[in-house]
Structure formats: C-alpha cells, structure tokens
matplotlib code that plots the C-alpha trace (Angstrom):
import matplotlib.pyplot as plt

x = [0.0, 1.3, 2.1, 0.1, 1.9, 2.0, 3.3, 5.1, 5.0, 7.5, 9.6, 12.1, 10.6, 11.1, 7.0, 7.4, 10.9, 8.9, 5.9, 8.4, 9.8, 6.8, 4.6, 6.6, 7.8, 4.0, 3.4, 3.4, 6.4, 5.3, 1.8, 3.0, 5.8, 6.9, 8.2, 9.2, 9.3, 10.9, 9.0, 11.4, 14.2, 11.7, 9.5, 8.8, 6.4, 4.8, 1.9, 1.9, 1.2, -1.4, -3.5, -3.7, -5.4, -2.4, -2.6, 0.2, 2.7, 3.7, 0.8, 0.6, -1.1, -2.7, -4.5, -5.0, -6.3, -4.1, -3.5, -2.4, -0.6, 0.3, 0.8, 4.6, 4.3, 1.3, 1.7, 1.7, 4.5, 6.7, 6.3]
y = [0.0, 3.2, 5.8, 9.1, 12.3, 14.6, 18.0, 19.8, 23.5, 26.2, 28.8, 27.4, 29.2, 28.0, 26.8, 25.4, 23.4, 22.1, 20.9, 19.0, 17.1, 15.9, 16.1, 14.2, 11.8, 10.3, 10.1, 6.4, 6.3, 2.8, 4.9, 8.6, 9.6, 13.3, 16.2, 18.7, 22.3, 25.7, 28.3, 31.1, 29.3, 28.5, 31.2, 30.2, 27.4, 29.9, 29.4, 26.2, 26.3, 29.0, 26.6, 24.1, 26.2, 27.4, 30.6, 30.0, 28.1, 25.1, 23.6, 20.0, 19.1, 15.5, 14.8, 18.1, 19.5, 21.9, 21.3, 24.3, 23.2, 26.4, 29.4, 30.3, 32.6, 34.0, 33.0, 36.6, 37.2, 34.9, 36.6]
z = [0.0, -0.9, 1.7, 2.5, 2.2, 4.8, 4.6, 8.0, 7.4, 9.7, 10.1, 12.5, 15.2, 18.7, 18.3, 15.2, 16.3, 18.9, 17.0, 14.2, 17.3, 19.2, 16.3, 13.7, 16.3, 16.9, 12.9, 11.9, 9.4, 7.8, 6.9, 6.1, 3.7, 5.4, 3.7, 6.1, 4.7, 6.2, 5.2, 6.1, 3.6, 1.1, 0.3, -3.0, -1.2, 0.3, -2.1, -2.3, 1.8, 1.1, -1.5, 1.2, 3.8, 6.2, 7.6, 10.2, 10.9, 12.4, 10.0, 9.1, 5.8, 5.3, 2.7, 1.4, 4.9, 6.6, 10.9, 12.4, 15.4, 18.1, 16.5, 15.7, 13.0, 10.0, 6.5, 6.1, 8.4, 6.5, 3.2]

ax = plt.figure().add_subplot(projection="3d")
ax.plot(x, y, z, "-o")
ax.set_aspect("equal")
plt.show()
C-alpha cells in the first residue's frame, strides 16, 4: 500500500521546532511519507502552503487538509 503524504509547514521558530519534534515523532512512518518544509528558507512554497489552507505556521497538511498546530508565526508574516 502506498504511503500518504503529509506535509510539515515552519519557520524554524522555537514553536514550530517544537511541534516538528513531538509532532513528527508520533506520525506512523510505515503509513505517512513526510516532507518537512521551512517556510522562512523557502518562500517560494509559500503558495503552495497558502492553497492548502495554512494561515500559520507550524501547519501539518494531510490529505489536502491543513492542521495548524500552536501558532509560531502567519503566513503573512513569513512573506
């Protein structure tokens, strides 16, 4: 069976360093191929976070559905 993808949004934020540890620790790795994407480094995915839904960051997108996990930072800060 193939994997899901799921998408970790952040901006390397204290928050969003946080969320990446406990949050990516719990996600079953035999069910979820993870794709971890900083924000602040890579604004040209900015968009690509917007289309999904997230308005801040850390955000975890699965199956098209943005999670917004805390609050570290706004999409709009990070642009």
């Amino acid at each position: 069976m193939p994997k899901e993808k799921a998408i970790f949004y952040h901006a390397g934020c204290p928050v969003c360093v946080d969320a990446e540890i406990e949050i990516l620790s719990a996600l079953d790795r035999d069910r979820f191929e993870v794709e971890v994407v900083h924000l602040a480094e890579a604004k040209e995915r900015i968009a690509e976070a917007e289309g999904y839904g997230v308005k801040s960051v850390p955000a975890l997108v699965i199956k098209g559905k943005p999670y917004h996990i805390n609050f570290g930072a706004s999409i709009d800060d990070l642009k």
